[in-house]
N, C-alpha and C positions, 0 to 999 in steps of 0.2 A: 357469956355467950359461947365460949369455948367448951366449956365443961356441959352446957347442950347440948350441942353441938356434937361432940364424944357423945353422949348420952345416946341421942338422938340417931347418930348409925350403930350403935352397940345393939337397938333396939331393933330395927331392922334388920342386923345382920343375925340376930336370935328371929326375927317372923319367918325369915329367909330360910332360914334350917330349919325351922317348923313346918313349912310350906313344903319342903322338900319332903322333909319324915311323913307328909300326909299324903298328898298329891302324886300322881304319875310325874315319873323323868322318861320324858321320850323322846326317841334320835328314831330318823327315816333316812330313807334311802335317796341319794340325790334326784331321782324323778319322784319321789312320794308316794312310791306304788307300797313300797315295804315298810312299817311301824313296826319300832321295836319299842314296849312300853313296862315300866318299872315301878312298884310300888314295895310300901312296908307294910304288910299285912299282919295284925296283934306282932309288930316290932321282927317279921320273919322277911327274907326277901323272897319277892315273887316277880315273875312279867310275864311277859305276853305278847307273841308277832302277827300281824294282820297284812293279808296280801288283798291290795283294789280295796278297802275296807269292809275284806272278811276277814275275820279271824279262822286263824288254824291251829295257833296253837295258845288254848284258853291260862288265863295267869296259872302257872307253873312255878314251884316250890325252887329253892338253890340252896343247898348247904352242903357243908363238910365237915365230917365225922375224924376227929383225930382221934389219938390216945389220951389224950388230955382232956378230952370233952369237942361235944360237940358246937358248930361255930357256923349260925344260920337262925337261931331262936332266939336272940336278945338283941337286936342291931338299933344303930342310928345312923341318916345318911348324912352325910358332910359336902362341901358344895360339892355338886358334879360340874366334871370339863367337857367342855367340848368344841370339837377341831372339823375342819375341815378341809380332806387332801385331796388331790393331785398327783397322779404319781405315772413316770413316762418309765419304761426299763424294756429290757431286751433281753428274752430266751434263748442260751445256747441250745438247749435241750427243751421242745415244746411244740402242740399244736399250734401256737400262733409266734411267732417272731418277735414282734413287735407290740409290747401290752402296755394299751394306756388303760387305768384307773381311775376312779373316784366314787372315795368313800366319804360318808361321816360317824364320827368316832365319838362317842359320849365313855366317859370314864368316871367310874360311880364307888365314890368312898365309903366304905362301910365300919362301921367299927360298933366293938359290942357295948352294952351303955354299963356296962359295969365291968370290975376285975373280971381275968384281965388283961380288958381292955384291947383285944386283941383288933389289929386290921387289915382289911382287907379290900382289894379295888374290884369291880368287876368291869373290866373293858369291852364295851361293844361295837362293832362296825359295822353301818349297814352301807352295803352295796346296791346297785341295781339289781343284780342278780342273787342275791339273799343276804343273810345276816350271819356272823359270827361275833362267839362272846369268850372272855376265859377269865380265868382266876388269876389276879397277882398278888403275890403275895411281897409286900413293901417289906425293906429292913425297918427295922422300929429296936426302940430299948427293950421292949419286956417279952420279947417272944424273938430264939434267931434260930429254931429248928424246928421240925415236926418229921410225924411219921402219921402217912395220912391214911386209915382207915377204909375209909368210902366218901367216893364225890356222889352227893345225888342229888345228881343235874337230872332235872324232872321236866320232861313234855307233854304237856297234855293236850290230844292230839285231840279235833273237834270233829264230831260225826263220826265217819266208818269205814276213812278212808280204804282200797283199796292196796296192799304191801307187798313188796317186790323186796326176798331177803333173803338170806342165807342162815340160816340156821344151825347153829355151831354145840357140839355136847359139852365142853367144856375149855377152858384156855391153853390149852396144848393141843396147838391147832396148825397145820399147814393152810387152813384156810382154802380146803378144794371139797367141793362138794356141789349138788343139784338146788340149784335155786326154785324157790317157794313163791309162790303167788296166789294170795289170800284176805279178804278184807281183814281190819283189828280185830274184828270183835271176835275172830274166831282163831288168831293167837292165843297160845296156852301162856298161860304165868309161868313166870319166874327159867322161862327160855331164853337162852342166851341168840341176838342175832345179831351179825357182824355187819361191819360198814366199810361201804355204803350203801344204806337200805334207801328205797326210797318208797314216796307216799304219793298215791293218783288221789286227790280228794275229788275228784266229777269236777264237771264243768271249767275243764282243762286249767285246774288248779295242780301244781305238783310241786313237792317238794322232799329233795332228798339229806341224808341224817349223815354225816360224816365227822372227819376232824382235821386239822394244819397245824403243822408244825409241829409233830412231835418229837419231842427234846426232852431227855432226863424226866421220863414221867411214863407213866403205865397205858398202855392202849385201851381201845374204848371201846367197850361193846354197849349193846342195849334189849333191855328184857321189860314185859310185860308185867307190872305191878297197881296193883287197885287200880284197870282200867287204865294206866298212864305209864308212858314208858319214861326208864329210868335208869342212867349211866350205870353200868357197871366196868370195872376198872379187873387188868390180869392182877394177880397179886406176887408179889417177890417168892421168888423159887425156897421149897423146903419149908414151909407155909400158909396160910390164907389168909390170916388178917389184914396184913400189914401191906397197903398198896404203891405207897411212893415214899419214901425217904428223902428231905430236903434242906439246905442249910437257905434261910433264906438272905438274900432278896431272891425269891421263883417264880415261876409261871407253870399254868398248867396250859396244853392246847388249846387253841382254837376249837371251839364248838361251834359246827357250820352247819346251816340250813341253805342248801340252796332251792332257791326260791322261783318262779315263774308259772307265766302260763305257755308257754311253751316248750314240749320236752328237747328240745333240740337246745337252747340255750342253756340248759344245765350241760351238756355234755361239751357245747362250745365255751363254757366259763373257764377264765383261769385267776378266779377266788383263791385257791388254794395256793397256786404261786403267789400270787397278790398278797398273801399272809403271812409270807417268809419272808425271812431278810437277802438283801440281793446277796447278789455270787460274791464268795469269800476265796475263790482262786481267782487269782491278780492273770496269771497268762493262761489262758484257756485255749491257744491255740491247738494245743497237741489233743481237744477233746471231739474226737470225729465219732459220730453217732452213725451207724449203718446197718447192714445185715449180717450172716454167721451164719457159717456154717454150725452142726451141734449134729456129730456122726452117732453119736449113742444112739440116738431115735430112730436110724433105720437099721441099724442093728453093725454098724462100721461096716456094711459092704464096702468091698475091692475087685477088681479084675479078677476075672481066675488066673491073668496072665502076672499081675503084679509079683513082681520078686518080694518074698518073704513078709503078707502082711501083718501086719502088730500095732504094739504102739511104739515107733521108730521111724525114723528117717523116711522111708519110701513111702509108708502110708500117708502122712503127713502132706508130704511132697504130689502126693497124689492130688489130695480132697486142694491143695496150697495153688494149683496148675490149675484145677476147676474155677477156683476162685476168682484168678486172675484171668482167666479167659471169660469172666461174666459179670463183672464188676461185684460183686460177691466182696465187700469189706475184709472179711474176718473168718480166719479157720480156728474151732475150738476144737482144744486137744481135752480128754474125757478119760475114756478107758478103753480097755481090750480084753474080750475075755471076762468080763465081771468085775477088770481087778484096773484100780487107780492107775494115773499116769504117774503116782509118784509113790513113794516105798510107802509100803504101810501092810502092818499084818493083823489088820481088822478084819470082820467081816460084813458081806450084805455091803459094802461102803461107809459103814460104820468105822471110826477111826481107833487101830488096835495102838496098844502101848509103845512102839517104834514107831508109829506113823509121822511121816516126816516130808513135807510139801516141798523143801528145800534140795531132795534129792529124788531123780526121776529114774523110772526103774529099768534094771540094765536094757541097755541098746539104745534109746532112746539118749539124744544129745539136745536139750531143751534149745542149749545157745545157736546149735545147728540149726534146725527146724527153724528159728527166726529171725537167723541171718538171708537165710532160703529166703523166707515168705519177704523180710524186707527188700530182698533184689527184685522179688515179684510186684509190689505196690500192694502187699498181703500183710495183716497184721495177724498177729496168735494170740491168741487169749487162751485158759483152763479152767475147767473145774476144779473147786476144793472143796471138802467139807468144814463148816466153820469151826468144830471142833479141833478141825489137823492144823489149821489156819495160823487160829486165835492167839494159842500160849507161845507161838513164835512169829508174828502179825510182824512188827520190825525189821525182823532179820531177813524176812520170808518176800516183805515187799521190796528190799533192797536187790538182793537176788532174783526177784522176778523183773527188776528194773535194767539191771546188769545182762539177764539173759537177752531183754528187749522185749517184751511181753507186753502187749497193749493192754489187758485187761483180764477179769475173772467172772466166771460163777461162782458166786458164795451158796450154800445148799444145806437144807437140814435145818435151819433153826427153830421154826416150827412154836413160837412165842413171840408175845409181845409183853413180857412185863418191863418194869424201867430196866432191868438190869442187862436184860436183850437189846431194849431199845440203846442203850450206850454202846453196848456192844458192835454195833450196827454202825451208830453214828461214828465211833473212832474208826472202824475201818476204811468206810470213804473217805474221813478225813485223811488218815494216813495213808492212802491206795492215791488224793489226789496230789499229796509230796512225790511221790512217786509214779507220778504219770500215767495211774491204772485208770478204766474203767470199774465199774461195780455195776452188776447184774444180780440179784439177793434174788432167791429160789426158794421153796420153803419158807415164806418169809409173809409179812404183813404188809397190807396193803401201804400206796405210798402216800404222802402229807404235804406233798407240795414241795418235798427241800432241794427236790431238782435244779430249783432255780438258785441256790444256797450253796450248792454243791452238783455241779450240774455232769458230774463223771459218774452218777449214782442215773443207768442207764435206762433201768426196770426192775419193776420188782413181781413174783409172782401172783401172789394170793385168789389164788383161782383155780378149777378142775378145768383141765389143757388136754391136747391133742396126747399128751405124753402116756394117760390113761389106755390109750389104742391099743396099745402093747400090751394089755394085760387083763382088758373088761371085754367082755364076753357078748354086751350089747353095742360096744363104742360108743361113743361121743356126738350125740346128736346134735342136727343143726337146730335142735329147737332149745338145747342147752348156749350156742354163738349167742342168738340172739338176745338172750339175757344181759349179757355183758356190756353193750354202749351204755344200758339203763340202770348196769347196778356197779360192780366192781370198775369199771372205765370211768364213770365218774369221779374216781379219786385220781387216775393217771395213767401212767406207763403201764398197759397188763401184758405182761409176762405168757405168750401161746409157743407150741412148740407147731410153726406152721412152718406151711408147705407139701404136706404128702401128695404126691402125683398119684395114689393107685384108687382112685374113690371108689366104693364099690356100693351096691344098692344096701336094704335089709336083709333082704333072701341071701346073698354071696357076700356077705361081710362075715369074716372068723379072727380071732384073734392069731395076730404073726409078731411074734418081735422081734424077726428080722423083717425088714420091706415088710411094717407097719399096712393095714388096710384103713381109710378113714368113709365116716360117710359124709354125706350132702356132694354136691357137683363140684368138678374142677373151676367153674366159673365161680362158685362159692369159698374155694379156697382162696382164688385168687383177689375174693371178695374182701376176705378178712385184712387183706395187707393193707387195705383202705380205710376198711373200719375203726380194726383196732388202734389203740394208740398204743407206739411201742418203739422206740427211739435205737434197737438192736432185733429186728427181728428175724427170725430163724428161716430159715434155707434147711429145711431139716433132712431131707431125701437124697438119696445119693446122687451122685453127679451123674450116671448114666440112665437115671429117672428123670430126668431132666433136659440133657439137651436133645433138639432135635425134636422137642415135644413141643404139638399146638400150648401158649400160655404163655411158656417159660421166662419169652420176653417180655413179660410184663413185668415181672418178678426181678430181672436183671435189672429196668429200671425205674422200679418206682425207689422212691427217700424214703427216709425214716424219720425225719422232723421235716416240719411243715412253718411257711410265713403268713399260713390262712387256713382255716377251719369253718365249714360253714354244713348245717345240717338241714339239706335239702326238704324230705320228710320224713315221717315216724312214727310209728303207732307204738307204744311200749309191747317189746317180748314179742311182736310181731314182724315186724320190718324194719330198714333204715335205709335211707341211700345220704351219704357223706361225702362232700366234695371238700378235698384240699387241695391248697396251691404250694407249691417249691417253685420261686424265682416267674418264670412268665408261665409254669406247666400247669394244668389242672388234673388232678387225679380222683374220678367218682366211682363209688364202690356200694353197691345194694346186697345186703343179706336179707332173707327170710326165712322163717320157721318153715314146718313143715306142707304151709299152704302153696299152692303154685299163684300167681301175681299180674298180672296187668300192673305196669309202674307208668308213670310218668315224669321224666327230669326237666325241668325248666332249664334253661340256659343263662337266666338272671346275672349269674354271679361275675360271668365273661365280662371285660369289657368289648368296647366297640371294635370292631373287625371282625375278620374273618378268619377262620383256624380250622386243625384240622383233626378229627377226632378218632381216633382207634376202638371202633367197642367190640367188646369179647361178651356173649351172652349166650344161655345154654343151647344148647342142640335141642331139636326136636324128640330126641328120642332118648334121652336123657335119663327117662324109667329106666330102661337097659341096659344103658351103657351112660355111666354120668361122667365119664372124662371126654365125652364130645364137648364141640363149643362152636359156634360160629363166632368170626373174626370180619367184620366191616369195617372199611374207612369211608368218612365222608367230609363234606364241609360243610362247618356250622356258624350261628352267628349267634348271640345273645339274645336276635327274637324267639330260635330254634326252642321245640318244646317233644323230647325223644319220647318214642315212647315203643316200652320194652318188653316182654315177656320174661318172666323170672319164674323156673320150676319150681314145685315143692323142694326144701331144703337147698334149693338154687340160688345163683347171684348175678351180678352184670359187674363190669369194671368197664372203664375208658379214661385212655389216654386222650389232654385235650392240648394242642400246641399251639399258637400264633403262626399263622400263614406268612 
């Protein structure tokens, strides 16, 4: 009976892995809105996700191409896991505070059916708000390295949808350029577009194309091939083949679709911290997220009456005195004259052969300057280039720690292969021993490791107000509105705001000193709302500033939020965003180029009654766009505003408890 018995589940447990090798493995999203579906198609792997039970993205190929052969054409599946979590955590750094989760996790064994023998898992998660997958690569006996060729993680996207992207010429990339909006079918092959793109399928179907967690592995683009789009990976420097280099047990990123029928719930997700592992700094008290000065942009104006200015003591001391009379966090020290705050005999900012971040160039006293700001309630951060940085990373953050330095811009890197992306990663790591900030400039969108590492402030990957200084048409507000819908989606974006001098089409010229910007003062002061940006810029000099209609807005709104909520939204058109800090409510409306009839609901309030501050354009705004009118009133939750928003114009309001 035993020996049956044994028989009898040996036999089972082979129909069982038959049934697996034939059949779909599919894991959904805890309300069942999202299917993520898995088959062996002639022994290759494929799947396929369905949002309300449409498909969007039809079964789609998975393989990876090493030096040793490729490993996606001869598979068998082995039981698949699957879990289901729960998960409670807390953002130092984030639009929302306080993140609960829940996902479910299917983890899919693959191995090849012959020599050899190679395996591999493919782990999926589906959320309410989309689905992510990745590659892991198990230690095993006959395989404990690779050098990985091409991942081609393939989408096949269904119908025509409509694409919001960026369009990149190759992988040496700052990642700043004019966003594209265009259905598939009239993407060109084998074009590289950067993430995060996203996809309007009609009938308020969307879903955008990103990644999390990137760690020791090459960043991720995506290009058009036979009608399907299809990973492409940077490849390691001085090369092209060769994409990631691995000892394993590895993983590659999270491949994330976020998912929805409504565009404001992607921009409110936080998937991507949800995909990283919690904060690996034990005391995170000393990590204050806020504003910054950044005197470069308006070109380090001073008094005419300041004694001797430079890059030294009184200058400093100046912008350090504005700070602290406007709650202004952070004064960043940059350059003077074209030329570094620290020795270096480069050019253009480019790091020459002495360049040396460890020592600041004569007259300037670093220790000085931030003993100054800490008597003020003012912290100093700097520019570096990652170049001048890197080969003394150690030495250089001990010394920035010793002078008293809150934090840094890192600037230039301008790649994402793995060898960058390490590069990256050990700096915040070592910048958070050492009690820095990290702000990455020139740099790659971010992955969610915020929450991992939550000193890692912003990162750039985007054409920014910084442009003004030097492009002949400026920085239109119909390029703002792109950003909740495309690059904001991954996180923290990196704008050099605040310019107070808006000027029309007709009187906009290039200045790079006292910068000119266009759209309305109420539109700039739209972006501090919009944007998500956990350090952002105070860019204008201090006497563009006070004493001007706005300014108070800017003195006190936050830079991380306990609530996130998107009011409404047409893609690349409009947005109005409401966040909450503690009992405050902060709403912020941008628009393209069209002028607006808006209406804000008051939904999100609770019960009471409060008192509301709104700033919204002047009348006359065509001619002069630094007008604004300023109301206060009182509101209550049934309250439903409703506002006038000019072409390339905004609204902001402050909302407080009565």
């Amino acid at each position: 009976m035993k020996l049956l018995a044994c028989l009898f589940c040996t036999i089972c447990a082979f129909l069982s892995l038959s049934l697996f090798a034939q059949n779909k493995i599919q894991v959904s999203s805890p309300s069942g809105n999202i299917l993520f579906s898995f088959k062996l198609v002639n022994k290759s792997a494929m799947y396929s996700v369905s949002f309300k039970g449409k498909t969007i993205i039809d079964y789609s190929a998975l393989s990876l191409k090493f030096d040793n052969g490729l490993l996606g054409s001869n598979l068998k599946v082995n039981k698949p896991i699957f879990r289901d979590t729960t998960e409670d955590y807390e953002l130092v750094t984030g639009k929302t505070k306080q993140v609960h989760t829940h996902y479910k996790e299917l983890t899919i064994p693959l191995e090849e059916a012959s020599a050899p023998s190679r395996k591999i898992n493919i782990v999926v998660r589906a959320f309410d708000d989309g689905i992510a997958f990745r590659y892991s690569f198990p230690q095993q006996n006959n395989w404990s390295s690779f050098s990985l060729l091409d991942e081609n993680t393939t989408f096949k996207l269904t119908g025509d949808p409509m694409v919001h992207t960026l369009f990149r010429e190759n992988y040496t990339t700052s990642h700043e350029g004019f966003y594209s909006s265009l259905s598939f079918s009239k993407i060109k092959q084998d074009t590289l577009m950067d993430m995060p793109s996203l996809f309007d399928f009609g009938g308020d179907v969307f879903m955008a194309i990103t990644e999390a967690e990137l760690l020791d592995y090459a960043g991720m683009y995506l290009s058009k091939q036979s009608g399907a789009l299809v990973s492409k990976l940077s490849p390691l420097p001085g090369q092209q083949d060769i994409k990631v280099k691995a000892v394993l047990p590895h993983q590659s990123p999270w491949r994330v679709l976020m998912i929805s029928d409504r565009i404001g719930s992607l921009i409110e997700s936080n998937i991507l911290t949800s995909l990283n592992e919690p904060c690996r700094i034990k005391d995170v008290s000393w990590i204050k997220p806020g504003k910054t000065t950044f005197p470069w942009w308006n070109g380090n104006v001073t008094p005419d009456t300041l004694n001797a200015p430079g890059n030294n003591f009184v200058t400093a001391r100046y912008y350090i005195d504005f700070c602290a009379r406007n709650h202004i966090e952070y004064h960043s020290v940059v350059e003077y004259g074209l030329h570094q705050w620290y020795v270096d005999d480069g050019v253009d900012f480019q790091p020459g052969p002495h360049s040396d971040v460890t020592r600041a160039v004569p007259g300037l006293d670093m220790k000085q300057v931030c003993d100054y700001a800490k008597s003020k309630g003012v912290g100093v951060r700097v520019w570096v280039h990652w170049a001048a940085l890197y080969p003394r990373l150690d030495s250089a953050f001990a010394i920035f720690e010793k002078w008293g330095l809150s934090g840094m811009m890192v600037d230039f890197m301008d790649r994402d292969d793995q060898q960058m992306v390490n590069i990256q990663t050990e700096i915040v790591q070592k910048a958070a021993a050492h009690h820095l900030h990290v702000q990455f400039h020139g740099a790659y969108k971010p992955t969610g490791l915020n929450r991992t590492y939550p000193n890692e402030f912003t990162r750039e990957g985007t054409l920014n107000y910084e442009d003004d200084k030097w492009d002949d048409q400026g920085l239109p507000p119909d390029h703002d509105i792109n950003m909740p819908f495309t690059r904001m989606l991954a996180g923290s974006t990196d704008y050099h705001l605040g310019g107070f001098r808006a000027a029309t089409k007709e009187t906009y010229r290039v200045q790079y000193t006292r910068p000119l910007v266009l759209g309305t003062r109420c539109h700039m002061l739209a972006m501090y709302v919009v944007l998500e940006n956990y350090l952002q810029m105070v860019c204008d000099y201090p006497a563009a500033y006070e004493d001007q209609p706005g300014f108070e807005f800017i003195r006190e709104i936050p830079t991380t939020w306990d609530e996130t909520r998107v009011i409404d939204a047409k893609v690349c058109e409009y947005i109005t965003i409401a966040r909450r800090k503690n009992n405050d409510w902060f709403v912020g409306t941008i628009t393209d180029h069209q002028p607006r009839e808006i209406t804000v609901p008051l939904t999100f309030l609770k019960d009471g009654t409060y008192r509301a501050e709104i700033y919204t354009d002047a009348s006359d705004v065509d001619k002069n766009p630094n007008n604004l009118l300023k109301q206060t009133r009182t509101v209550t939750n049934n309250d439903v505003l409703e506002l006038h928003v000019a072409g390339g114009g905004g609204e902001v309001m402050r909302i407080r408890k009565e």
